[in-house]
RODO-2510 file (C-alpha; in nm, 4 decimals, decimal comma):
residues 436
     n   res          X          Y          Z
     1     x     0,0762    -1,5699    -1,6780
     2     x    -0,2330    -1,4169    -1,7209
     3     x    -0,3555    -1,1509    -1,9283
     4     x    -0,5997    -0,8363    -1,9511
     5     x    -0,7039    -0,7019    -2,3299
     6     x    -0,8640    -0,3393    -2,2533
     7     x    -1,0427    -0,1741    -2,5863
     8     x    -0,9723     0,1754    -2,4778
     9     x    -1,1761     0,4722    -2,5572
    10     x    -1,4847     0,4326    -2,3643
    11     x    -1,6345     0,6509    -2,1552
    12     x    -1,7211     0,5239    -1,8167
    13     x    -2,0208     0,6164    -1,6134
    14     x    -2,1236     0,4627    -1,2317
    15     x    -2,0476     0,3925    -0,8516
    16     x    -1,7278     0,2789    -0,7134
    17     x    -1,6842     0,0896    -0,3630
    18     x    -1,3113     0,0865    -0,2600
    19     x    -1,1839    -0,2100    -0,1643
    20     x    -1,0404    -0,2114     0,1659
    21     x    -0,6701    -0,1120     0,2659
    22     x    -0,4308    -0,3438     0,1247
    23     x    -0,1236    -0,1442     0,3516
    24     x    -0,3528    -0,1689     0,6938
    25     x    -0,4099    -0,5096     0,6096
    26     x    -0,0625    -0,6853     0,6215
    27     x    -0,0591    -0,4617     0,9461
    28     x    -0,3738    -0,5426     1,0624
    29     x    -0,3465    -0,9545     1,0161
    30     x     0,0364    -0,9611     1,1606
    31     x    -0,1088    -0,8319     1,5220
    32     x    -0,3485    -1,1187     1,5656
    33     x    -0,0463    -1,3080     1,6702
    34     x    -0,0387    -1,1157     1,9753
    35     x    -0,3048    -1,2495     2,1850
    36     x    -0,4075    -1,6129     2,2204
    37     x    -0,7759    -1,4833     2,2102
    38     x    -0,9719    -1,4458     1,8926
    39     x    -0,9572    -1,1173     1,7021
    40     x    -1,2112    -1,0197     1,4250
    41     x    -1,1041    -0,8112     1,1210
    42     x    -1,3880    -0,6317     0,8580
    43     x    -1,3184    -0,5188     0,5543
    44     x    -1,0353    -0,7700     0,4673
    45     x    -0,9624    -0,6992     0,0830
    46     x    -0,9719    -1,0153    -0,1724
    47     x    -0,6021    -0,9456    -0,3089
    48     x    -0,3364    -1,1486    -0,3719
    49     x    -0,1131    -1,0077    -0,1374
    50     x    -0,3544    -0,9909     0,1513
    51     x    -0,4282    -1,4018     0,0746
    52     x    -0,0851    -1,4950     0,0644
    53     x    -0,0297    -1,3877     0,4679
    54     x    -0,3413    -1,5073     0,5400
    55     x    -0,2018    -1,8187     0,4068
    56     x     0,1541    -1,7896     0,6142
    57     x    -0,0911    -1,7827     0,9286
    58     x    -0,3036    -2,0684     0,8426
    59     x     0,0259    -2,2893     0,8166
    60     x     0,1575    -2,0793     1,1108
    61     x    -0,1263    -2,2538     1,3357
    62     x    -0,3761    -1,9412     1,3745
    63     x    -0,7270    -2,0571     1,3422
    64     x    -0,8898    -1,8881     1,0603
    65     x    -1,2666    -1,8615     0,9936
    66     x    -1,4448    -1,6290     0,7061
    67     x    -1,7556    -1,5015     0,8902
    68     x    -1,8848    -1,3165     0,5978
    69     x    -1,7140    -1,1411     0,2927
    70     x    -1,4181    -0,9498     0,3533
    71     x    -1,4870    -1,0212     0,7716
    72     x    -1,2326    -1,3324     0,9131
    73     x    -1,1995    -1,4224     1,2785
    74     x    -0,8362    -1,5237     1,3934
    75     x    -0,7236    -1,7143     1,6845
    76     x    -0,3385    -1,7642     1,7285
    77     x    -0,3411    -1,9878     2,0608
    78     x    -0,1697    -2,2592     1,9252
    79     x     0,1250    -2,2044     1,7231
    80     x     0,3932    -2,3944     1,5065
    81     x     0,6769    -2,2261     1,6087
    82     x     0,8651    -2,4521     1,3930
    83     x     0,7232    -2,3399     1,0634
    84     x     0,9066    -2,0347     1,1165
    85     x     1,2304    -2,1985     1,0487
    86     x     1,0834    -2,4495     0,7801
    87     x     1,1555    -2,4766     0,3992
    88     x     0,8018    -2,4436     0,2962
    89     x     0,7902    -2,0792     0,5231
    90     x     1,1110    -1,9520     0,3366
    91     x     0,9792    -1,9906     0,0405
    92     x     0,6289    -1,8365     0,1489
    93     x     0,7672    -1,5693     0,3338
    94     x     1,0446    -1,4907     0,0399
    95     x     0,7421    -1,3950    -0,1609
    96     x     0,5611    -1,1072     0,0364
    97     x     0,7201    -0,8114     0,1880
    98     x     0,4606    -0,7539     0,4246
    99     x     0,5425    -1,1168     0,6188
   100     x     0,8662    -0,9147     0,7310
   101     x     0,5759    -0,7923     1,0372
   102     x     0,5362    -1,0965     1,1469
   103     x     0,8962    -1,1074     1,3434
   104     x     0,7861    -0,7717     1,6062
   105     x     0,4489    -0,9619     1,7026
   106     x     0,6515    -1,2807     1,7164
   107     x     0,9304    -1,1766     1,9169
   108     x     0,7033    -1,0012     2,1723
   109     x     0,5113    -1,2813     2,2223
   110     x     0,7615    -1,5696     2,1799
   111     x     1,0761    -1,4387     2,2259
   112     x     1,1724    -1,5211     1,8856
   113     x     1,1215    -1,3901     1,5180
   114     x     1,2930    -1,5394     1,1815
   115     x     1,2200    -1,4115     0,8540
   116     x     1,3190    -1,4851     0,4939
   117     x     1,4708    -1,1908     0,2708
   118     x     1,1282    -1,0929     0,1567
   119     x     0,9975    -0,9872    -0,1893
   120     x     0,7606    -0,7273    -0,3146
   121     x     0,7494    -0,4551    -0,5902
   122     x     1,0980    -0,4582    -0,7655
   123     x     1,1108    -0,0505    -0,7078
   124     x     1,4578     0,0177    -0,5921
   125     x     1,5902    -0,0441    -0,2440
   126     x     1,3725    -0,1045     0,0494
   127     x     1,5757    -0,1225     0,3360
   128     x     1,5130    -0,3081     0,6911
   129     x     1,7342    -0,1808     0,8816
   130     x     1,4819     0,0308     1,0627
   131     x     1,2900    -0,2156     1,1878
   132     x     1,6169    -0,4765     1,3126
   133     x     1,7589    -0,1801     1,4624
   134     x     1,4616    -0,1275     1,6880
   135     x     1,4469    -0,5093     1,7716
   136     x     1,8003    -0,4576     1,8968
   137     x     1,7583    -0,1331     2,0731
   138     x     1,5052    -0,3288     2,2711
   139     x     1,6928    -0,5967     2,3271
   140     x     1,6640    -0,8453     2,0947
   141     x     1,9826    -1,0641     1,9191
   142     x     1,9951    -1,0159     1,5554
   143     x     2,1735    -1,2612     1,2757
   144     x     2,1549    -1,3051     0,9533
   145     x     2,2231    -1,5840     0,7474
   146     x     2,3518    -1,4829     0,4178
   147     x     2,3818    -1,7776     0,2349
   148     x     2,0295    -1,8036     0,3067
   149     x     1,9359    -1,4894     0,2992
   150     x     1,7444    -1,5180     0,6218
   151     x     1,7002    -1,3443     0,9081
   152     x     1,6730    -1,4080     1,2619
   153     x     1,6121    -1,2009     1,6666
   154     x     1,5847    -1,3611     1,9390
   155     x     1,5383    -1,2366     2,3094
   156     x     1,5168    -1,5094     2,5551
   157     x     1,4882    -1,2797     2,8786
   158     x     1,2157    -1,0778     2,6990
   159     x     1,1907    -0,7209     2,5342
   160     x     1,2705    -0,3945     2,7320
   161     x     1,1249    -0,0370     2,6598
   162     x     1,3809     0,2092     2,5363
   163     x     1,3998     0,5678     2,3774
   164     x     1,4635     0,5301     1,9952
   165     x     1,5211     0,7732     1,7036
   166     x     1,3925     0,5912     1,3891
   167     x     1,6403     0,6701     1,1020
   168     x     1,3543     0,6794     0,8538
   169     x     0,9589     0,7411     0,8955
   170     x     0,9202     0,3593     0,7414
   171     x     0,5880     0,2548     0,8164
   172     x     0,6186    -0,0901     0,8177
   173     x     0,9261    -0,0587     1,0304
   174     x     0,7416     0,1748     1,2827
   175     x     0,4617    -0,0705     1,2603
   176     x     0,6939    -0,3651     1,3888
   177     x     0,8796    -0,1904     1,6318
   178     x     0,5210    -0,0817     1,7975
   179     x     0,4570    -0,4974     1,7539
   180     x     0,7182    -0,5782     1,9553
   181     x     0,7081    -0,2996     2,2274
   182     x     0,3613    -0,3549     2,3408
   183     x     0,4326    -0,6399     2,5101
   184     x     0,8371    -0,5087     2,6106
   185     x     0,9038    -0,4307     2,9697
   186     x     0,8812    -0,0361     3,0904
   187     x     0,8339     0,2186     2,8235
   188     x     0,9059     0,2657     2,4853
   189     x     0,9555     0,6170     2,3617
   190     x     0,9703     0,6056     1,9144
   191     x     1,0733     0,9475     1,7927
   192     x     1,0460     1,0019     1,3947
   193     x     0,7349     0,7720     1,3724
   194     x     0,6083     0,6838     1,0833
   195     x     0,1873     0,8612     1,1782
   196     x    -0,0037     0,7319     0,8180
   197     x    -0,3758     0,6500     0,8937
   198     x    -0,3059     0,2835     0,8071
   199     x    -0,0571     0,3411     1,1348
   200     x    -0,2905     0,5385     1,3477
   201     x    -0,5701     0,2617     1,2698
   202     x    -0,3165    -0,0010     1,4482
   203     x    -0,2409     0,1435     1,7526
   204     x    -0,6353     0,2275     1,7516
   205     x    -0,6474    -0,1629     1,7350
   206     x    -0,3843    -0,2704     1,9836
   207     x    -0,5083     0,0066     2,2356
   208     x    -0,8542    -0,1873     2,1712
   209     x    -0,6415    -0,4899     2,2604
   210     x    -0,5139    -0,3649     2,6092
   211     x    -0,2232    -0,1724     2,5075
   212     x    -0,1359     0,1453     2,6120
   213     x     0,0218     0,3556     2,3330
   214     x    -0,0033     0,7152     2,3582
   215     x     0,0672     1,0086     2,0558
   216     x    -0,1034     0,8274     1,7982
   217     x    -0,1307     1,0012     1,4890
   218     x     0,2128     1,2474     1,5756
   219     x     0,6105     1,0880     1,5092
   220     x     0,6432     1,0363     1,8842
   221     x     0,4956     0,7566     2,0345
   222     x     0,5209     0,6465     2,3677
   223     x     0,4528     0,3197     2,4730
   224     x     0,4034     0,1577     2,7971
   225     x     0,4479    -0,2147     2,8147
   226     x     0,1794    -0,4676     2,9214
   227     x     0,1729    -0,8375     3,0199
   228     x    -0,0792    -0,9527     2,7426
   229     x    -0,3415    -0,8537     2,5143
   230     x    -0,6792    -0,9555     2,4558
   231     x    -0,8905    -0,9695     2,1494
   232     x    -1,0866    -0,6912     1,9765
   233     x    -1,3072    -0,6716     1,6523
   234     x    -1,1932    -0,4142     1,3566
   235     x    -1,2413    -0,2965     1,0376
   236     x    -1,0319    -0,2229     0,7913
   237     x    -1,0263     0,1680     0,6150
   238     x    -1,1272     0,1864     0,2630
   239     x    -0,7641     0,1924     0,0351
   240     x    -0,6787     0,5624    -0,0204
   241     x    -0,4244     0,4300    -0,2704
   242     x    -0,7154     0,2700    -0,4755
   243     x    -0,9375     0,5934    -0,4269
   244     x    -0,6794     0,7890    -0,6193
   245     x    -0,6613     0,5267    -0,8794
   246     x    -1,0122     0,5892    -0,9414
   247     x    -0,9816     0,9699    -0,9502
   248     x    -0,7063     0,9199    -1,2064
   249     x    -0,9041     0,6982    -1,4034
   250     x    -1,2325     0,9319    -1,4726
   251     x    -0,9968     1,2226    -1,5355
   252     x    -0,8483     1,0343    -1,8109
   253     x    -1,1299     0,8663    -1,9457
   254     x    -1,3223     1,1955    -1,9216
   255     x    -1,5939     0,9570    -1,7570
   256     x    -1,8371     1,0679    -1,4533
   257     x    -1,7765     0,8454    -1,1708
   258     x    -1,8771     0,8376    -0,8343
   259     x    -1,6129     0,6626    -0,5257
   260     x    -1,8196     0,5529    -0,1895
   261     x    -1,7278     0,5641     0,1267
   262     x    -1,3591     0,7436     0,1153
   263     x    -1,3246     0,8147     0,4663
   264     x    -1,2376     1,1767     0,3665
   265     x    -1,0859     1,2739     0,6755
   266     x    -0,7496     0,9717     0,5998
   267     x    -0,7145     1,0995     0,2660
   268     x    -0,4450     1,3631     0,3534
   269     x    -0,3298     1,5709     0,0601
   270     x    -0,4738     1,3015    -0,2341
   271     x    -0,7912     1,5624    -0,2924
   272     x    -0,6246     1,8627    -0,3269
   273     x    -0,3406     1,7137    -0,5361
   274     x    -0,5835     1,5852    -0,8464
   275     x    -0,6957     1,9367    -0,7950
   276     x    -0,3470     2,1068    -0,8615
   277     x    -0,4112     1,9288    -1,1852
   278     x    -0,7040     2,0206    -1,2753
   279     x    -0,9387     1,7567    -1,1612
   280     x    -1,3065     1,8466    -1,0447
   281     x    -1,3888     1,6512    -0,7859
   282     x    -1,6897     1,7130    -0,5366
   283     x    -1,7502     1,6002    -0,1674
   284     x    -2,0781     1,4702    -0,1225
   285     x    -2,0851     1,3670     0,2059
   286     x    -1,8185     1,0708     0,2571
   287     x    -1,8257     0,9886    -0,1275
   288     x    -1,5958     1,1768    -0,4211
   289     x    -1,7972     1,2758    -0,7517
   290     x    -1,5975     1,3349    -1,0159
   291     x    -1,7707     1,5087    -1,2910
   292     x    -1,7433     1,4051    -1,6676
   293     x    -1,4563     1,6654    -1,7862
   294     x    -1,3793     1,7750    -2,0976
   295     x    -1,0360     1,8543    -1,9864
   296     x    -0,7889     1,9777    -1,7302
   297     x    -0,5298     2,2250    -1,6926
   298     x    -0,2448     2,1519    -1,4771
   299     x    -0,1765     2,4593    -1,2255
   300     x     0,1596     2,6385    -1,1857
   301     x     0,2767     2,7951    -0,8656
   302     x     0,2319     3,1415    -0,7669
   303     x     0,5655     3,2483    -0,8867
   304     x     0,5014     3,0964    -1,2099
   305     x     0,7175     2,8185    -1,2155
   306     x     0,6367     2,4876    -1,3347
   307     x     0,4255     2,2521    -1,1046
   308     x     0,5796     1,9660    -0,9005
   309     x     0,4211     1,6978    -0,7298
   310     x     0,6437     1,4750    -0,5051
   311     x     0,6498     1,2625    -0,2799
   312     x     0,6760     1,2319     0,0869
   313     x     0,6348     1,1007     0,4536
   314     x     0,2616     1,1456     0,5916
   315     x     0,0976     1,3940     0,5800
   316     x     0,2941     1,4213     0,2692
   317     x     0,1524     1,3019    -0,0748
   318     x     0,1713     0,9168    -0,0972
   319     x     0,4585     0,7439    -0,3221
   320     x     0,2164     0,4864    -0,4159
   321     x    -0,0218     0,7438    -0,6408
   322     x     0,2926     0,9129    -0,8212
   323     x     0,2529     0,6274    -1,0499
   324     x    -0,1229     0,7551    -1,1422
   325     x    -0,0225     1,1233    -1,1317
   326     x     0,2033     1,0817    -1,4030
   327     x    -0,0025     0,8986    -1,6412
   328     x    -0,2969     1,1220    -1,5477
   329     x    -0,0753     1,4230    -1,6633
   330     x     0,0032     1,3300    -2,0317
   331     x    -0,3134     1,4387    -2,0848
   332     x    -0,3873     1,7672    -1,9062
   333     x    -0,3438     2,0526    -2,0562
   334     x     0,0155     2,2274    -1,9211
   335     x     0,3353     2,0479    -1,7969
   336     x     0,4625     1,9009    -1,4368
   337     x     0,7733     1,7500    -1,2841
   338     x     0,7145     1,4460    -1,0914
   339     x     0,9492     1,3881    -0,8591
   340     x     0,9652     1,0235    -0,7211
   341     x     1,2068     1,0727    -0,4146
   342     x     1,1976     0,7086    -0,2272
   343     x     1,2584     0,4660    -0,4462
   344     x     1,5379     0,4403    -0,7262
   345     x     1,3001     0,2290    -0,9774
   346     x     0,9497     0,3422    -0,9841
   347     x     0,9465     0,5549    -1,2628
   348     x     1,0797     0,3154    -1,5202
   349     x     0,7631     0,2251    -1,6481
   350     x     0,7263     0,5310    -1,8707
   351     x     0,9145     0,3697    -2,1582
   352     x     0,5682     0,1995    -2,1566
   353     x     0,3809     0,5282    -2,2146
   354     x     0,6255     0,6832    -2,4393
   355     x     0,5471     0,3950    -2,6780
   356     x     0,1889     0,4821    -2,6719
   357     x     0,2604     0,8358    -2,7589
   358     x     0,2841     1,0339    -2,4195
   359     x     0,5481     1,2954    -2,4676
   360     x     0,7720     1,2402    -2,1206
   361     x     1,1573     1,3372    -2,0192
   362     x     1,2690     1,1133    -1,7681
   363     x     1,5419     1,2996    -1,6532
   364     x     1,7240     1,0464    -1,3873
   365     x     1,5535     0,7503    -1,1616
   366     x     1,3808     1,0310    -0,9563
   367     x     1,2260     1,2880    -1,1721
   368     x     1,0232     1,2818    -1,5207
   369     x     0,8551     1,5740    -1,6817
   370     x     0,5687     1,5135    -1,8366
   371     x     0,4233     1,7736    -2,1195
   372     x     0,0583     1,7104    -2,2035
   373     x    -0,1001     1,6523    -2,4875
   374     x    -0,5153     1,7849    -2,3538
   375     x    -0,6724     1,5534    -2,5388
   376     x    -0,5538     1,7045    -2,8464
   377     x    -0,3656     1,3124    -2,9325
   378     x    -0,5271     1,0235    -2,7752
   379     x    -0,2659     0,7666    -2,6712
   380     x    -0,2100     0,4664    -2,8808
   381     x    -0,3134     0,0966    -2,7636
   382     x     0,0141    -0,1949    -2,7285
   383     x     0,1050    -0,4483    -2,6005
   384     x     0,2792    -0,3951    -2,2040
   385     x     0,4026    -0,5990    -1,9323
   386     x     0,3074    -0,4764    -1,5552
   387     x     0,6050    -0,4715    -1,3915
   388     x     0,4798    -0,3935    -0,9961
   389     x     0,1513    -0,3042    -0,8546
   390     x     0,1302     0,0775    -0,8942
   391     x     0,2789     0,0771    -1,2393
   392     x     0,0416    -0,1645    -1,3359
   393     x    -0,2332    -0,0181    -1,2888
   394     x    -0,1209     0,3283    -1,4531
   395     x    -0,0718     0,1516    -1,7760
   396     x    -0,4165     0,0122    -1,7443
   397     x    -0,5901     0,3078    -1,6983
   398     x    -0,3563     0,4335    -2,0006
   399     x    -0,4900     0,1309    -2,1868
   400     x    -0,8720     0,2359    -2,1036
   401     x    -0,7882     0,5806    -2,2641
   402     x    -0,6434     0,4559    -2,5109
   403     x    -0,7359     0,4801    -2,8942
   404     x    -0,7440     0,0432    -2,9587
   405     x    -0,6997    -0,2554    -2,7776
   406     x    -0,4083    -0,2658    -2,5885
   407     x    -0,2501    -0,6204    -2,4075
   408     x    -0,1229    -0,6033    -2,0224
   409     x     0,0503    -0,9154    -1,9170
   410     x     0,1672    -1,0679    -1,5901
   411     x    -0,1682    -0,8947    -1,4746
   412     x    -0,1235    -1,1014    -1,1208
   413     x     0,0942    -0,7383    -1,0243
   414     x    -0,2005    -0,6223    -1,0394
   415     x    -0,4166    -0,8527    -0,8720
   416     x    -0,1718    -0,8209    -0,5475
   417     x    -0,3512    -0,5048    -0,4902
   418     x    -0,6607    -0,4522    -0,6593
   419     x    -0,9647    -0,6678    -0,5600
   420     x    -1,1352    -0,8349    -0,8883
   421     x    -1,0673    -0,5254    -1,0452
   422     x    -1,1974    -0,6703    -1,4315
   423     x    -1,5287    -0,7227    -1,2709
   424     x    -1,5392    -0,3756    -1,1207
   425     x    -1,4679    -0,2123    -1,4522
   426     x    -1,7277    -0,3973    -1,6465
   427     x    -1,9595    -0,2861    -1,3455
   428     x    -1,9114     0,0627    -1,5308
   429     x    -1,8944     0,0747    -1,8600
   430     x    -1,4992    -0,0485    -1,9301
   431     x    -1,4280    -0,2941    -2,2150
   432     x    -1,1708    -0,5326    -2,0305
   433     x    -1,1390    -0,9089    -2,0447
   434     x    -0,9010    -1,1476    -1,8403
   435     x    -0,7443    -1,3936    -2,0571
   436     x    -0,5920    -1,7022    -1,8230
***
């Protein structure tokens, strides 16, 4: 289990380039098993995460080939169906949550989709109901092996276009129905779509591909079935989760940084939700300068009452940046309630901070109030374990503000999502070494 030793305190100066999206990714790589012809993907991040599927498709049969860094071409025209159903694919497929996409482009294509249970941040519940239920609403037989714990659809006679009303906006779910009902017979109407960017930037790719999906970017899509697909080259959108790491990270290091290349226009409500607390940012033309800052003050609403950022579905603020939010706020100047409302377990990582000296109420799984301290009390360096990607890499910006050196372990929660992010730090100014 390796290990990251951060002397906090530093003040960091320099350029960022964000890696590309680790959530478009899984996406992204899952749809080359659509077509038999080759497809070419840019901007493929260097995460753990990301590797592993890449992985799952080599052993799959696709044809992998790295043209350049972060640019792979994939060819899936000769397939081991059987390695779906092997021992080695359970227990490859048991370890990523994003292999559960594999099943829609799968199913469309062959008629047939298994899956183990899979893993992933342990965060609370993450259902997949949504996306079996839209397998069987277009035709497909489900089972599911308990003793096992693995999960099968099959549809023999092929998939056929229906009208469905998702019972959540899941995004991987509405990902893998849209897998599978490209290639379904007659149309496909999905109401309560799940419309992120990393979403919208599929169906960009599969209409690229010969598929005809219209409403891209709303919650109703409407799909009309084709016979095949073809190939396509695209590229990946910079990670907005990892731009808002980085705006967290100058605010609480008081450091002057400088992220390229944000795609501004996919970053939603992330800019003006740093700003409710305080945060200077700048556009300069498709890049986000954030000034050194002696401080920031935490905004209240008009009526006075205390701020509070939550979560929700696109074009809602992103779950995965509550995380940075909340260690960003113990030390602005003011208080907020952060209000976590998808998953059970995500906020349990503030025992963590609390250590360190962050004055925080967590008031049930959903909700902590954080009161903060403006610089007035630095936090205090220890020793932490990362317990899931997000949380992770709050406490290690918490570490890099720290007053000492603190310890992160099981850094490789980390790594799942953040591209040779050590090296990056060091690139400006950060005091961090990997210990294997």
């Amino acid at each position: 289990m390796a290990t990251f030793q951060i002397e906090g305190g530093h003040k960091l100066k320099g350029d960022i380039h964000p890696q590309g999206a680790k959530n478009e990714a899984l996406q992204i790589l899952c749809a080359v098993l659509l077509t038999p012809e080759k497809v070419i993907i840019e901007n493929i991040p260097d995460i753990r995460d990301v590797n592993k599927l890449i992985q799952i498709l080599r052993n799959l049969g696709v044809k992998v080939e790295k043209l350049d860094k972060g640019t792979f071409s994939f060819q899936a025209d000769d397939l081991d169906l059987g390695y779906l159903e092997s021992e080695l694919f359970k227990q490859e497929g048991s370890s990523l949550r994003g292999s559960i996409m594999i099943v829609g482009p799968m199913l469309a294509r062959f008629g047939k989709g298994y899956i183990p249970r899979p893993g992933g941040d342990k965060i609370g519940r993450r259902r997949l109901d949504t996306h079996f239920e839209g397998f069987i609403k277009l035709g497909a037989d489900f089972r599911y092996n308990r003793e096992e714990r693995f999960y099968g659809v099959d549809a023999p006679n092929g998939l056929i276009g229906t009208y469905m009303l998702l019972d959540q906006a899941s995004v991987t779910g509405t990902a893998n129905i849209v897998m599978a009902a490209v290639l379904a017979k007659g149309t496909t109407t999905i109401y309560n779509a799940a419309c992120e960017p990393y979403l919208q930037q599929l169906c960009r790719m599969l209409n690229s591909m010969g598929a005809k999906i219209e409403g891209v970017g709303s919650n109703l899509l409407v799909i009309e079935g084709v016979e095949s697909l073809g190939g396509c080259t695209h590229r990946v959108l910079p990670d907005m989760i990892e731009i808002g790491s980085w705006i967290g990270l100058a605010a609480m290091t008081r450091s002057e940084i400088t992220i390229k290349n944000v795609s501004w226009e996919n970053l939603g409500l992330i800019p003006d939700t740093f700003r409710k607390l305080g945060i200077t940012l700048e556009k300069v033309g498709d890049d986000i300068h954030i000034p050194e800052q002696d401080g920031y003050e935490i905004h209240s609403f008009i009526d006075g009452s205390i701020m509070t950022i939550s979560d929700a579905p696109w074009p809602g603020f992103t779950p995965d940046l509550l995380s940075i939010v909340l260690v960003v706020c113990t030390q602005a100047r003011g208080s907020v309630l952060v209000h976590q409302k998808m998953f059970e377990s995500r906020l349990f990582f503030v025992d963590k901070l609390i250590d360190m000296g962050a004055k925080i109420i967590l008031c049930d799984p959903h909700r902590a109030t954080v009161i903060g301290h403006d610089f007035k009390s630095n936090l205090k360096a220890t020793t932490m374990v990362s317990p899931d990607i997000r949380a992770g890499i709050s406490l290690l910006i918490a570490a890099l503000s720290a007053t000492g050196t603190s310890t992160i372990h099981n850094i490789e929660q980390i790594d799942r999502g953040y591209e040779n992010i050590d090296e990056r730090l060091r690139a400006v100014g950060a005091h961090i070494k990997r210990i294997d």
